[in-house]
C-alpha positions as CSV (number, residue, x, y, z in Angstrom):
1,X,-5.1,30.5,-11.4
2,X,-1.5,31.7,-12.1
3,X,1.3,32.0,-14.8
4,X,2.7,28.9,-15.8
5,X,4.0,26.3,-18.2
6,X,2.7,23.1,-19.2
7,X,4.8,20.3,-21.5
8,X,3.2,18.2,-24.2
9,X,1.9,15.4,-21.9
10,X,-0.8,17.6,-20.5
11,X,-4.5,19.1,-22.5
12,X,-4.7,22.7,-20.7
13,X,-8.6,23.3,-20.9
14,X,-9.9,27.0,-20.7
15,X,-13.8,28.2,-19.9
16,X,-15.9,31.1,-19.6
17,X,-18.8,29.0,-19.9
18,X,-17.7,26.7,-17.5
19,X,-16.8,27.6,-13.6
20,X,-13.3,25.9,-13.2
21,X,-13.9,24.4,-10.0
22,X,-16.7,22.6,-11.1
23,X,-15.4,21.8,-14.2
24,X,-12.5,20.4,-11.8
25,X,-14.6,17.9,-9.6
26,X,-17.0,17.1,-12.8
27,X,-13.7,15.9,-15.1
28,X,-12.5,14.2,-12.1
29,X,-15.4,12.0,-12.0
30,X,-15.0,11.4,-15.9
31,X,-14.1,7.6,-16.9
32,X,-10.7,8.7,-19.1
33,X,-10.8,5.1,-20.8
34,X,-13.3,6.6,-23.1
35,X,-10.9,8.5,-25.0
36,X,-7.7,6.3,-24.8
37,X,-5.7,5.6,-27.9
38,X,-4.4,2.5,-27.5
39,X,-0.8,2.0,-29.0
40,X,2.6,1.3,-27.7
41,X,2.3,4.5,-25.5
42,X,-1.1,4.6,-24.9
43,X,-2.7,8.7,-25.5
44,X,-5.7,10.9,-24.5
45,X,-7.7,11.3,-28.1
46,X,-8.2,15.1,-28.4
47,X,-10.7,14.8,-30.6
48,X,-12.9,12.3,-28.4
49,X,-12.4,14.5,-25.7
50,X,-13.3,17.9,-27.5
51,X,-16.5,15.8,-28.6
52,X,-17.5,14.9,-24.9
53,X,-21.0,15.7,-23.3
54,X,-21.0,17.1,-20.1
55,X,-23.5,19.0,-18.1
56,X,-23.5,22.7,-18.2
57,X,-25.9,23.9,-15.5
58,X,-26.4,27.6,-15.0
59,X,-23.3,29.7,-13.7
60,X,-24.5,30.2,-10.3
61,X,-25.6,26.7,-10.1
62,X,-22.7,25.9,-10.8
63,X,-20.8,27.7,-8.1
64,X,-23.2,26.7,-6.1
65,X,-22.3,22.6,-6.7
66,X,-18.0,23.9,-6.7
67,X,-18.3,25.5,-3.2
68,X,-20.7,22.7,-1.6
69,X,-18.4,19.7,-3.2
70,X,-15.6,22.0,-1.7
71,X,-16.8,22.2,1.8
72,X,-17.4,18.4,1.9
73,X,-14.7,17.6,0.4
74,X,-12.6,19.4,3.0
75,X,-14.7,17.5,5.6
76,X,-13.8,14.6,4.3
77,X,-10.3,14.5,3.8
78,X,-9.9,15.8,7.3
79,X,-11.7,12.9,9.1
80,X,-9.9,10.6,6.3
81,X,-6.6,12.8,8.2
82,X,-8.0,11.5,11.7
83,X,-8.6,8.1,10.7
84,X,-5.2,7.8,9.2
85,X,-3.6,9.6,12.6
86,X,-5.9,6.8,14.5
87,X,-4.6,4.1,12.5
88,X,-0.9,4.9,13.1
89,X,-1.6,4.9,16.9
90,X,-3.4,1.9,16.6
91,X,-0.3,0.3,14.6
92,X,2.3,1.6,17.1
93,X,0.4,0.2,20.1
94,X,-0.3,-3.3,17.8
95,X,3.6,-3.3,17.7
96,X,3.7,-2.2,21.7
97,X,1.4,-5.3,22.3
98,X,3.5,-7.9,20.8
99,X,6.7,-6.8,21.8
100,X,5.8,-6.4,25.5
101,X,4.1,-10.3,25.0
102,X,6.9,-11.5,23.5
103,X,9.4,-10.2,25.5
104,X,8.0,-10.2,29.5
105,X,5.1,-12.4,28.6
106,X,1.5,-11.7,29.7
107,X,2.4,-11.8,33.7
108,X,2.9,-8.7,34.8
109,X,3.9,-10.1,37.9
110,X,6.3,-12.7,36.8
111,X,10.3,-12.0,38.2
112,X,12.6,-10.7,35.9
113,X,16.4,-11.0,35.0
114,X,18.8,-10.2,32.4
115,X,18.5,-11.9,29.5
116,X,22.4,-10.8,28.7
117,X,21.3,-9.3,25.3
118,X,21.0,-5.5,24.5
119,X,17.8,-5.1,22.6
120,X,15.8,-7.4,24.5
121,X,16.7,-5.6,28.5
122,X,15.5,-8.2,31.0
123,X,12.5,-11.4,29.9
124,X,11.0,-13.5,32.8
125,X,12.9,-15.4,35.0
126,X,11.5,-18.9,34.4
127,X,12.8,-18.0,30.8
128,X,15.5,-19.6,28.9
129,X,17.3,-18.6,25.5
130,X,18.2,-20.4,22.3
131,X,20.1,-19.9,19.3
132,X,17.4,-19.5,16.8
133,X,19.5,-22.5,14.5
134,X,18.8,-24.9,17.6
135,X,14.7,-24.3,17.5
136,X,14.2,-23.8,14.0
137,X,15.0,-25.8,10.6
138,X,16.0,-23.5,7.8
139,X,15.1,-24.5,4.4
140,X,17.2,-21.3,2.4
141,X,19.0,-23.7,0.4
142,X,15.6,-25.9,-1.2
143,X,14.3,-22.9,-2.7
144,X,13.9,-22.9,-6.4
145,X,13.5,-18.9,-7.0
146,X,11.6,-18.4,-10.3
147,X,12.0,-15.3,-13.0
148,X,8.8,-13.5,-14.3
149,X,9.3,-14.9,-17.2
150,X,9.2,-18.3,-16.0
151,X,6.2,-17.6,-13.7
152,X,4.4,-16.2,-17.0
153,X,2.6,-19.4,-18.3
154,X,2.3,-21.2,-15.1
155,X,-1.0,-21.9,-14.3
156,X,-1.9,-19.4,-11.4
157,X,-2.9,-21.7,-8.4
158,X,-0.7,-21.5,-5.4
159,X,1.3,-18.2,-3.8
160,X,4.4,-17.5,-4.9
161,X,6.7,-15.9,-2.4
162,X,8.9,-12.9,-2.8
163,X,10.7,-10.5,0.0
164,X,7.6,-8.6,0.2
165,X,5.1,-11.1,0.4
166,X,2.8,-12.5,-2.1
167,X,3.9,-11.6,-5.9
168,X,2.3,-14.0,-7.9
169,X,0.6,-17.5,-8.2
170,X,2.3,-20.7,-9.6
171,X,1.3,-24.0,-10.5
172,X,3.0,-26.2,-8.4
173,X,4.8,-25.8,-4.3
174,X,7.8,-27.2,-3.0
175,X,6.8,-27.1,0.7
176,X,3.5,-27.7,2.6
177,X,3.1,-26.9,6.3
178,X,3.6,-23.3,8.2
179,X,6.4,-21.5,7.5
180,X,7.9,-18.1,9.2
181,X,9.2,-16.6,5.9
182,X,11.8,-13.5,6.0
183,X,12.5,-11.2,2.8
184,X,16.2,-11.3,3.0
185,X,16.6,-8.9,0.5
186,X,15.4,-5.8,-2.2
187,X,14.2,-2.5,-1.0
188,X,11.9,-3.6,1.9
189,X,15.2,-4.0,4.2
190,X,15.7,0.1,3.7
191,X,11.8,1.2,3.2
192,X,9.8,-1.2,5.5
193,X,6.6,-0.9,3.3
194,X,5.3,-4.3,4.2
195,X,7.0,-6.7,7.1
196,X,9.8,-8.4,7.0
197,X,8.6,-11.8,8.6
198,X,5.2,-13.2,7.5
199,X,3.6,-16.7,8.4
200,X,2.8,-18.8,5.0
């Protein structure tokens, strides 16, 4: 629809047999596989793609399809913009749950004092505080941390635990039981993609 440049990694396609927006929403139903190259750098074949069938229904047909698929479309990702909306309310109250649990308890009436820490204002009375090294055992210094390549001809049975989670199955554990687990380090600390703390 207007002036401008494209670079060698992109197949510019021109119609005046084909109305662009439908073009648009039929290509993007298109399985590209088909006309891979494989190689090093895997390629969109030209040639398989310039030898493609597709449907060419009458102009106004086709208009027809491109404005209807554009009206739902719009529908769509608007309610998909609600949903997402609802789910971040839903995640900040989640949160606003368990931090009000774990911090008062479920009594609304139970008496308050100061716990003597900043972040955590005042907890129930009948509450006492620990370090968290006299409550919990920490097993840092068992782990055996693993490579990819040393992961890559394990046999994939149990999880294999990195600072986001998950990252891979191994063929052996070291511990068995629950475990509070806590990335320590790697981007997560900065972005907060995925929790910090997880149960394993």
């Amino acid at each position: 629809n207007v002036q401008c440049l494209i670079d060698n990694n992109c197949i510019g396609l021109h119609s005046e047999k084909l109305e662009s927006k439908y073009a648009f929403f039929l290509l993007g139903i298109v399985d590209f596989d088909w006309f891979i190259n494989p190689g090093a750098v895997p390629s969109i074949s030209v040639q398989k793609l310039r030898n493609f069938y597709l449907f060419q229904p009458p102009h106004f047909e086709q208009l027809s399809i491109a404005n209807y698929l554009d009206d739902k479309t719009t529908q769509l990702d608007q309610l998909i913009a609600n949903k997402q909306k609802l789910i971040e309310l839903l995640k900040e109250e989640r949160t606003a749950i368990i931090n009000e649990a774990e911090t008062k308890g479920i009594n609304p009436k139970a008496k308050l004092k100061p716990s003597g820490i900043e972040w955590l204002g005042e907890i129930p009375a009948h509450w006492g505080l620990k370090k968290l090294k006299y409550v919990t055992d920490c097993f840092d210094s068992f782990r055996v941390p693993l490579n990819a390549d040393q992961r890559s001809g394990d046999e994939k049975i149990y999880d294999y635990y990195g600072a986001s989670g998950v990252i891979d199955k191994v063929k052996s554990f070291l511990f068995d039981g629950d475990y509070i687990l806590i990335g320590e380090d790697g981007a997560n600390l900065l972005m907060r993609s995925s929790p910090l703390a997880f149960k394993a």
